[in-house]
PDBQT receptor file of N, H, CA, C and O in Angstrom, charges set to zero:
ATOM      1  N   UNK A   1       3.690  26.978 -22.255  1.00  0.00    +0.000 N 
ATOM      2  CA  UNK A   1       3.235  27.656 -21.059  1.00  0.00    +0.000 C 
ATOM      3  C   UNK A   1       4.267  27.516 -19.933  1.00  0.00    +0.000 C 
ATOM      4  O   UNK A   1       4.545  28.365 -19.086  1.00  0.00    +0.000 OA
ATOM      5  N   UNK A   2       4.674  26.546 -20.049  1.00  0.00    +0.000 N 
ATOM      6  H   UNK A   2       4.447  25.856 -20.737  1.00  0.00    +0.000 HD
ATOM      7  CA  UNK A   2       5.814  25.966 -18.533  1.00  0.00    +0.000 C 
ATOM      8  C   UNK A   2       7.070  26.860 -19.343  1.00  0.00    +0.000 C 
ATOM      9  O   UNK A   2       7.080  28.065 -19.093  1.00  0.00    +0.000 OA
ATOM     10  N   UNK A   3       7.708  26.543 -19.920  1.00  0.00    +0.000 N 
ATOM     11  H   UNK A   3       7.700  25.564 -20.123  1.00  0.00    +0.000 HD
ATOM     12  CA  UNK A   3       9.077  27.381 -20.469  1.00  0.00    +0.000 C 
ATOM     13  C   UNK A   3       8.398  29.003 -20.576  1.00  0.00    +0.000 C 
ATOM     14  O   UNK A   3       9.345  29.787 -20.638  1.00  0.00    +0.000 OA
ATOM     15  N   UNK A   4       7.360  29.578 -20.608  1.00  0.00    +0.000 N 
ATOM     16  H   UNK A   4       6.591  28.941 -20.558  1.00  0.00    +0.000 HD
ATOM     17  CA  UNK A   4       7.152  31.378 -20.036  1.00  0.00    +0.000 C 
ATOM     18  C   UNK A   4       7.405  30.945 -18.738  1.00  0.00    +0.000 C 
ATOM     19  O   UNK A   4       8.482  31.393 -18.345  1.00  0.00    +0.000 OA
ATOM     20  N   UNK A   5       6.830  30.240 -17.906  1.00  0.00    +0.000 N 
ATOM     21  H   UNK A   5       5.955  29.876 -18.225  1.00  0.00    +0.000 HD
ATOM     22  CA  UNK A   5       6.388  30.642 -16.220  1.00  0.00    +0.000 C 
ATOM     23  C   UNK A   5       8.024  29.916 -16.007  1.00  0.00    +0.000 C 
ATOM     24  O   UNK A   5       8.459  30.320 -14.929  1.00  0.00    +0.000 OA
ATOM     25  N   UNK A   6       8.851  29.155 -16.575  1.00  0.00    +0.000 N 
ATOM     26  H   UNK A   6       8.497  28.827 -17.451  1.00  0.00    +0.000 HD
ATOM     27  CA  UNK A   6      10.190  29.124 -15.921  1.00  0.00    +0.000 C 
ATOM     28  C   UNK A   6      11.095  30.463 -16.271  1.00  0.00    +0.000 C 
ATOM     29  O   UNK A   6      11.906  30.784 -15.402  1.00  0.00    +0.000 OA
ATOM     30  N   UNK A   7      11.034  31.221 -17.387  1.00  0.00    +0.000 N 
ATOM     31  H   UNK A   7      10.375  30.960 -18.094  1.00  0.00    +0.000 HD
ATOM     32  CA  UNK A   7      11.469  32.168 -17.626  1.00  0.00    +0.000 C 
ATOM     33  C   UNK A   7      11.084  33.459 -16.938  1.00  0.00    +0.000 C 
ATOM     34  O   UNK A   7      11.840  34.363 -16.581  1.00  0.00    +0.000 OA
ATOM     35  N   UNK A   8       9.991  33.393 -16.838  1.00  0.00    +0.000 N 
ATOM     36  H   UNK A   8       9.377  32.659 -17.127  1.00  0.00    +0.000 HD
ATOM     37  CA  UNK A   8       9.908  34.490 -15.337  1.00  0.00    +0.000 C 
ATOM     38  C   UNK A   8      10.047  34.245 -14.242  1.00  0.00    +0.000 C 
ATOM     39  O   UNK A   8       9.553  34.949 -13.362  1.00  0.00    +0.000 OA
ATOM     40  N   UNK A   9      10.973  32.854 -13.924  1.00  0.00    +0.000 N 
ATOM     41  H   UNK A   9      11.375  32.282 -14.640  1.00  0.00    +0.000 HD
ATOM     42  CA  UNK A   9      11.373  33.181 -12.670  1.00  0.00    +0.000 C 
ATOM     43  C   UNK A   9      12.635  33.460 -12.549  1.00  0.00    +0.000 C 
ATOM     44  O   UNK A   9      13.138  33.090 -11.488  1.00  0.00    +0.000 OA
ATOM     45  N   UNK A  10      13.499  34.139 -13.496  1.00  0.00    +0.000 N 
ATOM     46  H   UNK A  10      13.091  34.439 -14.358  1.00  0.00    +0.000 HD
ATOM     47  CA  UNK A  10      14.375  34.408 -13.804  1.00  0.00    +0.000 C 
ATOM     48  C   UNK A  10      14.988  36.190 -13.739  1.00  0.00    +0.000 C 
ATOM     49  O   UNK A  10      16.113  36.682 -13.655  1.00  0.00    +0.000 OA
ATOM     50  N   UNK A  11      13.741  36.701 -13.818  1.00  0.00    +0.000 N 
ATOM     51  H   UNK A  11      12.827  36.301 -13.886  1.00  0.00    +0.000 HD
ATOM     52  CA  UNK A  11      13.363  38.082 -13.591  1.00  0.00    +0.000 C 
ATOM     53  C   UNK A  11      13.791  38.461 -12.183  1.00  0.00    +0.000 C 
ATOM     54  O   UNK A  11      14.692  39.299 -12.188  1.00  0.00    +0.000 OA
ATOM     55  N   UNK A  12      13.422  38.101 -11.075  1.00  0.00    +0.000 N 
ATOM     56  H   UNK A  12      12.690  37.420 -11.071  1.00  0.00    +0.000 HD
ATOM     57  CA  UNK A  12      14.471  38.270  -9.969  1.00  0.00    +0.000 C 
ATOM     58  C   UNK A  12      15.564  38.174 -10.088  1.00  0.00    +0.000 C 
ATOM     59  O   UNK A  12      16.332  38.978  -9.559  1.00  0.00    +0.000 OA
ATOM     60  N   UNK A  13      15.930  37.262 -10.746  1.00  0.00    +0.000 N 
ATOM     61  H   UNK A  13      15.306  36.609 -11.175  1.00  0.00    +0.000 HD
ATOM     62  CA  UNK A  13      17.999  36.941 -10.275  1.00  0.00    +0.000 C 
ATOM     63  C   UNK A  13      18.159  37.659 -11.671  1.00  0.00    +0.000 C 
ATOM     64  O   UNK A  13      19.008  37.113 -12.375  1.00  0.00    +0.000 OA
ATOM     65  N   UNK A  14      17.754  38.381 -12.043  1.00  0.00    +0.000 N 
ATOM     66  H   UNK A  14      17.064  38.825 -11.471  1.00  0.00    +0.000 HD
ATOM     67  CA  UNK A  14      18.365  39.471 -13.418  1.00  0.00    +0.000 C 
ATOM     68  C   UNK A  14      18.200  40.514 -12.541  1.00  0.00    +0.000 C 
ATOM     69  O   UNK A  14      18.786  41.429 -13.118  1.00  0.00    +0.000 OA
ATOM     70  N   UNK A  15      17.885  40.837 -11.782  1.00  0.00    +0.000 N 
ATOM     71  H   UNK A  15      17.409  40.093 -11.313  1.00  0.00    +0.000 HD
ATOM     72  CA  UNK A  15      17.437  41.981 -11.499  1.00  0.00    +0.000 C 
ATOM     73  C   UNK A  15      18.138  42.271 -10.063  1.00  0.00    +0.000 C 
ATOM     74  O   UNK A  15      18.516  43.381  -9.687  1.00  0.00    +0.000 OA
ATOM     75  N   UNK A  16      18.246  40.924  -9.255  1.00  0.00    +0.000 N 
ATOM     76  H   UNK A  16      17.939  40.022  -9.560  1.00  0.00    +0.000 HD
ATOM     77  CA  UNK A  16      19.387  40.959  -8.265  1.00  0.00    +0.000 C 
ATOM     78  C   UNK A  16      21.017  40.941  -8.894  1.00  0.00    +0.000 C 
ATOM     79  O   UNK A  16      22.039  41.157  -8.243  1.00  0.00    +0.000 OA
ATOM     80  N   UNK A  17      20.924  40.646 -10.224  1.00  0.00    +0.000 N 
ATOM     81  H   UNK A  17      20.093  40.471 -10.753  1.00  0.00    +0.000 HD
ATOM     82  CA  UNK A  17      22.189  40.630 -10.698  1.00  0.00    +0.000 C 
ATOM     83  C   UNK A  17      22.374  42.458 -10.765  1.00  0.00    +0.000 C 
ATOM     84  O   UNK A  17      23.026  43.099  -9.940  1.00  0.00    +0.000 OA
ATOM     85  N   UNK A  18      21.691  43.002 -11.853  1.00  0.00    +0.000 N 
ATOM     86  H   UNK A  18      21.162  42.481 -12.522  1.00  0.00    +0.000 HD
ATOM     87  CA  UNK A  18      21.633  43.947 -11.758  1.00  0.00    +0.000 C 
ATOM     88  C   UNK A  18      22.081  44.862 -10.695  1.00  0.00    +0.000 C 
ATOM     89  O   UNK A  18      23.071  45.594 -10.683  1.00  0.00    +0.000 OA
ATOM     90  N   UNK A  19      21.228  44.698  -9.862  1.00  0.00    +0.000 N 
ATOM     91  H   UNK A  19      20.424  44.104  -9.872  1.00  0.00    +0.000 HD
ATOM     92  CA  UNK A  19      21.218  45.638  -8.596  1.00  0.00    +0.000 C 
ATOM     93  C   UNK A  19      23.246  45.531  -8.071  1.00  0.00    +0.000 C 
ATOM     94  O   UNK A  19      23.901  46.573  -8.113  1.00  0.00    +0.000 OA
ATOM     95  N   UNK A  20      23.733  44.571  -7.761  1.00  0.00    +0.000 N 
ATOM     96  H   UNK A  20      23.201  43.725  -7.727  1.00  0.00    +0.000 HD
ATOM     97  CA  UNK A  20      24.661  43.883  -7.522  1.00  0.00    +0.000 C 
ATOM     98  C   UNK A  20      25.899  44.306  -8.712  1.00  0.00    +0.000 C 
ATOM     99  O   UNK A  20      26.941  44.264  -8.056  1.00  0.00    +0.000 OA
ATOM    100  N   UNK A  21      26.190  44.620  -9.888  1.00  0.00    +0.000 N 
ATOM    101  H   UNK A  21      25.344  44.655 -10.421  1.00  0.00    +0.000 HD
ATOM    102  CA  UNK A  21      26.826  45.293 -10.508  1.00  0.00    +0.000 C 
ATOM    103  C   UNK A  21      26.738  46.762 -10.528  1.00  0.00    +0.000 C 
ATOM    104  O   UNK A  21      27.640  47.503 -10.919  1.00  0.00    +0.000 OA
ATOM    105  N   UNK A  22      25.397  47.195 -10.004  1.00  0.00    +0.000 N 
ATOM    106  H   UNK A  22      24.665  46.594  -9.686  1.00  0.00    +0.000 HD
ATOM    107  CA  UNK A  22      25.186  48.636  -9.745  1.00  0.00    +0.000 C 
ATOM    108  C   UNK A  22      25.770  49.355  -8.349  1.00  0.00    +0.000 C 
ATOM    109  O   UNK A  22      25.830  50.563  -8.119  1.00  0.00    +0.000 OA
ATOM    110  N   UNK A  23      26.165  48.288  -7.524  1.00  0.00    +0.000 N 
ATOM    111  H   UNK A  23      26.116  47.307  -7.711  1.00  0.00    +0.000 HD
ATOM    112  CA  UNK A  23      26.458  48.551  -6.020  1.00  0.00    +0.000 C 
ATOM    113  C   UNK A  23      25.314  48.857  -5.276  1.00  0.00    +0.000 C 
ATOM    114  O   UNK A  23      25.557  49.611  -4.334  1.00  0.00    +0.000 OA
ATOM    115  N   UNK A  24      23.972  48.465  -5.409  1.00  0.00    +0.000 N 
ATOM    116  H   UNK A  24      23.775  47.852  -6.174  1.00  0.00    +0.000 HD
ATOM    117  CA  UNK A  24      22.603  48.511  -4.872  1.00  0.00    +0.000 C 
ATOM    118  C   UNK A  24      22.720  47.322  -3.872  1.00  0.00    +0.000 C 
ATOM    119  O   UNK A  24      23.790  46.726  -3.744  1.00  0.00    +0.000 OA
ATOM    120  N   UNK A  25      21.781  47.039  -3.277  1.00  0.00    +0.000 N 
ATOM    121  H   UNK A  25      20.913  47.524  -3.381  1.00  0.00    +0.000 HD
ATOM    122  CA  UNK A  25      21.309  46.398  -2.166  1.00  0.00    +0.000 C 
ATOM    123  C   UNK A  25      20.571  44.996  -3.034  1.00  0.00    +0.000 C 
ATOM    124  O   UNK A  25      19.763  45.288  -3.916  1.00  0.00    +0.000 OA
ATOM    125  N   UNK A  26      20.760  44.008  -2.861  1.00  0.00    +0.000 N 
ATOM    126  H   UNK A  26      21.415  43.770  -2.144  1.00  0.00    +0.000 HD
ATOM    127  CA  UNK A  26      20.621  42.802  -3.729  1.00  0.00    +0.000 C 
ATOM    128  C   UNK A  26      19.741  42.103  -3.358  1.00  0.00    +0.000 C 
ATOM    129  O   UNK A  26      18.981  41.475  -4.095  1.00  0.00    +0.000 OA
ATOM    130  N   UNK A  27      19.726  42.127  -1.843  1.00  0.00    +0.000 N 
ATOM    131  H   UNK A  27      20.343  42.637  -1.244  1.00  0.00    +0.000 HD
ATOM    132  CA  UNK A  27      19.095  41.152  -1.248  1.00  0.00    +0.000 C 
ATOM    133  C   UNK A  27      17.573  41.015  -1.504  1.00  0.00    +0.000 C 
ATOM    134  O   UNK A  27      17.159  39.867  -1.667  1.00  0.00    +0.000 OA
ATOM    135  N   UNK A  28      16.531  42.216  -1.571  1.00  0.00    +0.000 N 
ATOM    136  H   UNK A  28      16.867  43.149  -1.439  1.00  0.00    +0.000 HD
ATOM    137  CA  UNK A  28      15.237  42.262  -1.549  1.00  0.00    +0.000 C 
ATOM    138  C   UNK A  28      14.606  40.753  -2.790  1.00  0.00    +0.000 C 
ATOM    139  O   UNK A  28      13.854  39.794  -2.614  1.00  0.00    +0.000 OA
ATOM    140  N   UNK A  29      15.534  41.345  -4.177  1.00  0.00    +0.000 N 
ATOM    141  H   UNK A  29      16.144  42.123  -4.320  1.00  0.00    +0.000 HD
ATOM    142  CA  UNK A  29      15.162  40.296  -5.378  1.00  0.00    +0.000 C 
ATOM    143  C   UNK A  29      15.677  39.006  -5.198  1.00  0.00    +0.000 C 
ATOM    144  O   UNK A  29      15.424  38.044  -5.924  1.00  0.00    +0.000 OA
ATOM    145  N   UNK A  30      16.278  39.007  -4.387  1.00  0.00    +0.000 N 
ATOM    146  H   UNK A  30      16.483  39.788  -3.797  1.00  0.00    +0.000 HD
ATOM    147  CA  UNK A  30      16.861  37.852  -4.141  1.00  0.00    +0.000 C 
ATOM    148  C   UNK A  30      16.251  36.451  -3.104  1.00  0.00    +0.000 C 
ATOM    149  O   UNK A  30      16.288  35.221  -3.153  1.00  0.00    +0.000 OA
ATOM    150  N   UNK A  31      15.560  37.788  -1.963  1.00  0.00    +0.000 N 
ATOM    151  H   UNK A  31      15.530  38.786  -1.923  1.00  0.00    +0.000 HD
ATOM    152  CA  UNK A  31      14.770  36.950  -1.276  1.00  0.00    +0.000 C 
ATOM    153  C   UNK A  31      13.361  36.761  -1.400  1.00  0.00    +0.000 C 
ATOM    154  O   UNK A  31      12.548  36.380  -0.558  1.00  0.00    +0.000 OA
ATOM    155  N   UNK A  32      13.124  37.278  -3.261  1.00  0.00    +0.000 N 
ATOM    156  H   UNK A  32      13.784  37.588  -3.945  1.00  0.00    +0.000 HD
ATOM    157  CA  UNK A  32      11.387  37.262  -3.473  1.00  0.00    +0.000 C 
ATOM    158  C   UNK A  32      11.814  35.178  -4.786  1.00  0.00    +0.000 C 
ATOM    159  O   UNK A  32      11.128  34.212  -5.118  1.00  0.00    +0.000 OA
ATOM    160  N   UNK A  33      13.114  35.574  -4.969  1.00  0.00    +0.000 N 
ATOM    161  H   UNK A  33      13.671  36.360  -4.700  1.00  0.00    +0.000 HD
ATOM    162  CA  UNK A  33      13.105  34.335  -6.078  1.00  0.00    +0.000 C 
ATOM    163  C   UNK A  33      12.901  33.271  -5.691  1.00  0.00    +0.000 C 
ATOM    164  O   UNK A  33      12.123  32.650  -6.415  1.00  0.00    +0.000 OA
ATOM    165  N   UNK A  34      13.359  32.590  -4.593  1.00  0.00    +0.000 N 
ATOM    166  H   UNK A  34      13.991  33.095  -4.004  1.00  0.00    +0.000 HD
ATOM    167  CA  UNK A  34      12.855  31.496  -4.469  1.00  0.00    +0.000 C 
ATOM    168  C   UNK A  34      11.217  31.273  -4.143  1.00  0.00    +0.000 C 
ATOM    169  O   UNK A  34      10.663  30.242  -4.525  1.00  0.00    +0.000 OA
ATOM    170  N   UNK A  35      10.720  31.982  -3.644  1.00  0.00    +0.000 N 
ATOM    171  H   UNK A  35      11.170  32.820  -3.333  1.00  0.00    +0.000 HD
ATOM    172  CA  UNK A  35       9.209  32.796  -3.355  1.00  0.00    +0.000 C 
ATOM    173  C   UNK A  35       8.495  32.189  -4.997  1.00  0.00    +0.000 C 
ATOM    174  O   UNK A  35       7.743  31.218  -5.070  1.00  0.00    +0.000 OA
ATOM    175  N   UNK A  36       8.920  32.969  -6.110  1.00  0.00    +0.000 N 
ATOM    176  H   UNK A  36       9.531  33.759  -6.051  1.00  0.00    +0.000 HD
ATOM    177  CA  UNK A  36       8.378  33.069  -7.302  1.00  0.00    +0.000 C 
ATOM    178  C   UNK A  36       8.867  31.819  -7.828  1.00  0.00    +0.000 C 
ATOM    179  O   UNK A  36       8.287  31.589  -8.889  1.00  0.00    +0.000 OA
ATOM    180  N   UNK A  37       9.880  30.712  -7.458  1.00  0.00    +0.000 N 
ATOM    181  H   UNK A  37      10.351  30.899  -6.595  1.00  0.00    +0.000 HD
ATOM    182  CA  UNK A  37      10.026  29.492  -8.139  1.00  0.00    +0.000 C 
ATOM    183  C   UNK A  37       9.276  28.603  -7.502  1.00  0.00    +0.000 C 
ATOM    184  O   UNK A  37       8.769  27.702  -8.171  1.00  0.00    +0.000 OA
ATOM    185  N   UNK A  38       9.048  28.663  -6.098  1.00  0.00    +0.000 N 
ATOM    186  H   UNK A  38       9.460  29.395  -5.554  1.00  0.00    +0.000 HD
ATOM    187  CA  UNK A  38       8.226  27.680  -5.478  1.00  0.00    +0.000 C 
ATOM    188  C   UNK A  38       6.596  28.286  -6.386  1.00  0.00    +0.000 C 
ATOM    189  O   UNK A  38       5.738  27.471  -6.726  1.00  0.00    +0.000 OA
ATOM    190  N   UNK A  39       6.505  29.232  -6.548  1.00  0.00    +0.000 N 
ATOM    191  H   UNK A  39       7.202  29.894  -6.272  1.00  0.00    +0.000 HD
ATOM    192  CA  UNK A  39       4.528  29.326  -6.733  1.00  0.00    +0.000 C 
ATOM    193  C   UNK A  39       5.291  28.606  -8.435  1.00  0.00    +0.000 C 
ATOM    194  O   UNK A  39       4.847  27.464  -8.550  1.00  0.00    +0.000 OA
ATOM    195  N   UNK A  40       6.044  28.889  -9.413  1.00  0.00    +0.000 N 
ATOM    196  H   UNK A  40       6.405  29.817  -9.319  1.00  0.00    +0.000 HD
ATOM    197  CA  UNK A  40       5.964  28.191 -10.883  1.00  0.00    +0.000 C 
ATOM    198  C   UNK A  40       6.174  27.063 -10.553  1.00  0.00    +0.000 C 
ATOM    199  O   UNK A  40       5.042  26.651 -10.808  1.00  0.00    +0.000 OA
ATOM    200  N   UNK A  41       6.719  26.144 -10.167  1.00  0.00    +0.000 N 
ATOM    201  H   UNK A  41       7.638  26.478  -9.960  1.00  0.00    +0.000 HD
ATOM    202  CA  UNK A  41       7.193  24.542  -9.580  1.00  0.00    +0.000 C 
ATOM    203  C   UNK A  41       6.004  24.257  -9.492  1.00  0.00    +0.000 C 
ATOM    204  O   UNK A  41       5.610  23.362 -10.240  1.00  0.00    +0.000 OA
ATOM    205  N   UNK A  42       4.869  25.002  -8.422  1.00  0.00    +0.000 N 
ATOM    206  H   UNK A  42       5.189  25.729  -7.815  1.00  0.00    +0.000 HD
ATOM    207  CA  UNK A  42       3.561  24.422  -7.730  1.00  0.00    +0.000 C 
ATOM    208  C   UNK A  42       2.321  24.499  -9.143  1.00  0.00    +0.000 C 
ATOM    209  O   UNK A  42       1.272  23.864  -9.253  1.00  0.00    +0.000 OA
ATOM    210  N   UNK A  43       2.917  25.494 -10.066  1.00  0.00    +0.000 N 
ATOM    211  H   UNK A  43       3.770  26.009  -9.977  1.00  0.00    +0.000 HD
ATOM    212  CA  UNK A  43       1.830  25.929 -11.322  1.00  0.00    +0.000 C 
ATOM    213  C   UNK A  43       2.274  24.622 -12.279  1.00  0.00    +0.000 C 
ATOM    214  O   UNK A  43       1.423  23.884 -12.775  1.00  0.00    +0.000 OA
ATOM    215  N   UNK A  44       3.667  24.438 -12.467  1.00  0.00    +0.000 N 
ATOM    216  H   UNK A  44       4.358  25.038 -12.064  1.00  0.00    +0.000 HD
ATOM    217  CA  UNK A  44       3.922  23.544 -13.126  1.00  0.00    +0.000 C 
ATOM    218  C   UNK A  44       3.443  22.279 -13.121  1.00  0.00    +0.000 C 
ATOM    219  O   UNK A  44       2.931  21.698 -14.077  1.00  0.00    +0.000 OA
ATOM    220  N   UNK A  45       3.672  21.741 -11.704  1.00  0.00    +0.000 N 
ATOM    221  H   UNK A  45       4.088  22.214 -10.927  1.00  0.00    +0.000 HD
ATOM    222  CA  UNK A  45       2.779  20.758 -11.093  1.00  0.00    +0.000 C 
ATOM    223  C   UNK A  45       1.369  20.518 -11.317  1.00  0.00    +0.000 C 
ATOM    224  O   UNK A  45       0.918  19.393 -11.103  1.00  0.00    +0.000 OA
ATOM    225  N   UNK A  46       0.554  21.549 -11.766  1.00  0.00    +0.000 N 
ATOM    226  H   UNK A  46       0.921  22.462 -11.940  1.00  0.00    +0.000 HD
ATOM    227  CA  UNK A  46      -0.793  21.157 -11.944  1.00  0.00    +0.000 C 
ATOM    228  C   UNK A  46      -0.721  21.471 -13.108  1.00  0.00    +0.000 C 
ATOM    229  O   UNK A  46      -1.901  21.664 -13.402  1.00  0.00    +0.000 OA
ATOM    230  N   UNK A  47       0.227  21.768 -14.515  1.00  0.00    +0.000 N 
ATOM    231  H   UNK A  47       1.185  21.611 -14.276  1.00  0.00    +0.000 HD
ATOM    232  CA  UNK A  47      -0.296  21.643 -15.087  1.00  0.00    +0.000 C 
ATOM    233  C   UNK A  47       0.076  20.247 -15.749  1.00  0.00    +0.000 C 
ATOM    234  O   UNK A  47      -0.344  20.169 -16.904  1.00  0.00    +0.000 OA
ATOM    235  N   UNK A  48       0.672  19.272 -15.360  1.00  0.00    +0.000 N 
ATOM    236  H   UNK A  48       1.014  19.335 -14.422  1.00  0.00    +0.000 HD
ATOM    237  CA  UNK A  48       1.486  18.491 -15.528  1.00  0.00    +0.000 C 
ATOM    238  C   UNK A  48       0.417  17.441 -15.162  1.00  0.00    +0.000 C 
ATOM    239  O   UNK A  48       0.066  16.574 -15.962  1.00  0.00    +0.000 OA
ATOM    240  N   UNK A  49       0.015  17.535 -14.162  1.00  0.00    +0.000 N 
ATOM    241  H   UNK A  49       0.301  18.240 -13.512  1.00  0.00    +0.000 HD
ATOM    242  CA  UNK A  49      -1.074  16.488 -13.482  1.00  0.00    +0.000 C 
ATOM    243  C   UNK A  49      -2.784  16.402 -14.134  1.00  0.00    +0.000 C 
ATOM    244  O   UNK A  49      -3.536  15.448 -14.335  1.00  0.00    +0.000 OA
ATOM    245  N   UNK A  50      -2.983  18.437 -14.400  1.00  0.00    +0.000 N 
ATOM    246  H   UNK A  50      -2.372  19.212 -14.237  1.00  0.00    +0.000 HD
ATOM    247  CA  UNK A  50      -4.274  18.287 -15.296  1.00  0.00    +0.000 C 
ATOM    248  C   UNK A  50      -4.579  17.724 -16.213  1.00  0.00    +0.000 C 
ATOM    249  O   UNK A  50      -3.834  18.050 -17.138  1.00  0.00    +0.000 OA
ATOM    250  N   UNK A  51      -5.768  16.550 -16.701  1.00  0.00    +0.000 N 
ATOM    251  H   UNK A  51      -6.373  16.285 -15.950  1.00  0.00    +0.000 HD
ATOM    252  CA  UNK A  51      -6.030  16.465 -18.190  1.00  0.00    +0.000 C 
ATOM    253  C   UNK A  51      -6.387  17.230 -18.823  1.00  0.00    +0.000 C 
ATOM    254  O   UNK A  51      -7.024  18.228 -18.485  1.00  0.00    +0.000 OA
ATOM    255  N   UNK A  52      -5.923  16.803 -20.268  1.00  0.00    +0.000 N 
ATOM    256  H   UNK A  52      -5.406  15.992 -20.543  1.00  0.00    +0.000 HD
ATOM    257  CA  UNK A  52      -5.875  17.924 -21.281  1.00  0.00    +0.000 C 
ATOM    258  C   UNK A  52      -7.715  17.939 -21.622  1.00  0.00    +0.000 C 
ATOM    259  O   UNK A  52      -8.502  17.044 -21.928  1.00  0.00    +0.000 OA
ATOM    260  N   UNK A  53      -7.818  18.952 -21.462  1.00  0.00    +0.000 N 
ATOM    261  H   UNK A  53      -7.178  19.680 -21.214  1.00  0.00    +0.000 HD
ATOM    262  CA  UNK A  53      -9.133  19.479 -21.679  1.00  0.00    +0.000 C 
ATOM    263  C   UNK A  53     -10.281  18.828 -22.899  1.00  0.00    +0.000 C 
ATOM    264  O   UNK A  53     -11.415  18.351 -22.857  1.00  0.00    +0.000 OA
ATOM    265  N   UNK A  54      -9.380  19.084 -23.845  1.00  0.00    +0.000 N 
ATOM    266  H   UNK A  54      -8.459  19.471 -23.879  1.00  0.00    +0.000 HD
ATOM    267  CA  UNK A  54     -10.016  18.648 -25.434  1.00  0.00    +0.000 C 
ATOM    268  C   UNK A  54      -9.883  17.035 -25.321  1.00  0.00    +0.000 C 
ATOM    269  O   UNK A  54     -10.422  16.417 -26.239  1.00  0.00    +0.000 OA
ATOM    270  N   UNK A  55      -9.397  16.462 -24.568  1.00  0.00    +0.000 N 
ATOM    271  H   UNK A  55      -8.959  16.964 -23.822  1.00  0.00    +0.000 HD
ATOM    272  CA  UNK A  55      -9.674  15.151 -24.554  1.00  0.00    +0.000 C 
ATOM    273  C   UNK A  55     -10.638  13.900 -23.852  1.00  0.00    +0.000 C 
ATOM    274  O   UNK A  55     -10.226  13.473 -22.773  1.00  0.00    +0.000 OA
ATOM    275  N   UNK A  56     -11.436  13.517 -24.207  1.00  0.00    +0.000 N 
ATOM    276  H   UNK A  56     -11.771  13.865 -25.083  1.00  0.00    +0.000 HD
ATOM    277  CA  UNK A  56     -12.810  12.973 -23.502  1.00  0.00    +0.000 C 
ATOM    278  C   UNK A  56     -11.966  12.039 -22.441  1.00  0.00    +0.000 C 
ATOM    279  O   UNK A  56     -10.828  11.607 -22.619  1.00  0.00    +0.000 OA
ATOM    280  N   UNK A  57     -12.757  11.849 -21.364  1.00  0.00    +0.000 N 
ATOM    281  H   UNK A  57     -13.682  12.201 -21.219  1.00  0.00    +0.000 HD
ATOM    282  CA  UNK A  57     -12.335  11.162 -20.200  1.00  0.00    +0.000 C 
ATOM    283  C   UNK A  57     -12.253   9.942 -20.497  1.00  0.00    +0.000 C 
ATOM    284  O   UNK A  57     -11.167   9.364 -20.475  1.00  0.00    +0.000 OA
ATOM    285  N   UNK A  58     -13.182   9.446 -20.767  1.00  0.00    +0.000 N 
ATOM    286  H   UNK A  58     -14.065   9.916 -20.784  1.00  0.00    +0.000 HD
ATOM    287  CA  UNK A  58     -13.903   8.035 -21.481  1.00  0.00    +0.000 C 
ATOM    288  C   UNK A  58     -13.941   8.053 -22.828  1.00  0.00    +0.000 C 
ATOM    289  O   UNK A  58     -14.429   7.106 -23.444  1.00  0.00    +0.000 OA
TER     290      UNK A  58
């Protein structure tokens, strides 16, 4: 689950790359990526901290 949600945050800076070999305007994807790594970092974080479900507390 964590290696998908780090791999889509990768989708911006492909896409600012993109734009940027095309002679397009770069900046928009560029200033949503760190945006989309802070919310996976913060997803990562809970899932890291949640217990695993199937496992009894006690």
């Amino acid at each position: 689950m964590k290696l998908a949600l780090f791999g889509g945050a990768g989708l911006p800076a492909l896409a600012a790359r993109s734009r940027l070999l095309s002679g397009a305007d770069a900046r928009p994807p560029a200033r949503v990526e760190p945006a989309v790594l802070a919310v996976i970092v913060a997803l990562s974080a809970l899932l890291t901290v949640a217990p695993d479900p199937r496992r009894p507390l006690f």
